[in-house]
C-alpha positions in Angstrom: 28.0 29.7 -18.4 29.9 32.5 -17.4 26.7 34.1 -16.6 25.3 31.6 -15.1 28.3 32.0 -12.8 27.6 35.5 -11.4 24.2 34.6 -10.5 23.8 33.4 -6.9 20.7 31.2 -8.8 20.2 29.7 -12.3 18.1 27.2 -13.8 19.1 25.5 -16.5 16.9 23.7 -18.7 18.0 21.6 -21.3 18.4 19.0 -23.5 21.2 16.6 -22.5 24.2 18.6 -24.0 23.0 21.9 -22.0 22.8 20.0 -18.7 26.1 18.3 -18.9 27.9 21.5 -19.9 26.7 22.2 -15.8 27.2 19.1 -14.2 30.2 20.0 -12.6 29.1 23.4 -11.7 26.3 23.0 -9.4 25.5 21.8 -5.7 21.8 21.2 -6.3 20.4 19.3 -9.1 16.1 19.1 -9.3 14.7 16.1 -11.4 11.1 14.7 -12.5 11.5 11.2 -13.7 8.9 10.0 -15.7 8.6 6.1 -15.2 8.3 5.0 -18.6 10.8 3.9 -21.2 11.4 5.1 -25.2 9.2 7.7 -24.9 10.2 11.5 -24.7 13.5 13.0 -26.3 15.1 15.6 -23.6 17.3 13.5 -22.1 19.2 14.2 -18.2 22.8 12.5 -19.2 24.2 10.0 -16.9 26.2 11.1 -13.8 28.6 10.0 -10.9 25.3 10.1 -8.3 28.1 8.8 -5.9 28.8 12.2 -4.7 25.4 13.2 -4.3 22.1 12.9 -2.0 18.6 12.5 -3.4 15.8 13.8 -1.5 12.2 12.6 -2.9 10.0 15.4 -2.9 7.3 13.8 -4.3 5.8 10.4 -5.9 2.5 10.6 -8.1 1.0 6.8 -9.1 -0.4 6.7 -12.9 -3.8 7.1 -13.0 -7.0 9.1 -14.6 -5.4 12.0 -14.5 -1.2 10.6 -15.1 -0.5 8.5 -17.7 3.0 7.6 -16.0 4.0 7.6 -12.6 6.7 10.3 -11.9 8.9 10.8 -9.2 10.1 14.8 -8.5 13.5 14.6 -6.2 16.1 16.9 -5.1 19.6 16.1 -5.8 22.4 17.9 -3.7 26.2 17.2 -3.7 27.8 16.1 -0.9 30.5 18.2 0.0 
């Protein structure tokens, strides 16, 4: 964390406990959703999205090619 800090970028990638270790650390958040349910096992954790403002990127429908639909948005707090 404390390196993260220095850096005037980070990603993180998680699982769950990574990402909420940064939750209150960042001012931009990026997200893929996969629209399905009991499948995969990394996890974002639930946050307060009250303070923040989600701007969809972009939407891809299931198809040939997708097995689920996903949704890729841009998160930033509101300040």
């Amino acid at each position: 964390i404390a390196y993260a800090e220095a850096c005037d970028e980070c990603w993180v990638i998680g699982g769950a406990q990574i990402y909420g270790m940064f939750l209150d650390r960042v001012q931009e958040i990026h997200v893929t959703t996969v629209h399905t349910s009991g499948s995969g096992d990394v996890k974002f954790p639930d946050w307060d999205r009250s303070g923040w403002e989600e701007n969809i990127v972009e939407k891809i429908e299931a198809d040939g090619n997708n097995e689920h639909s996903t949704t890729y948005s841009i998160w930033t707090k509101i300040i």
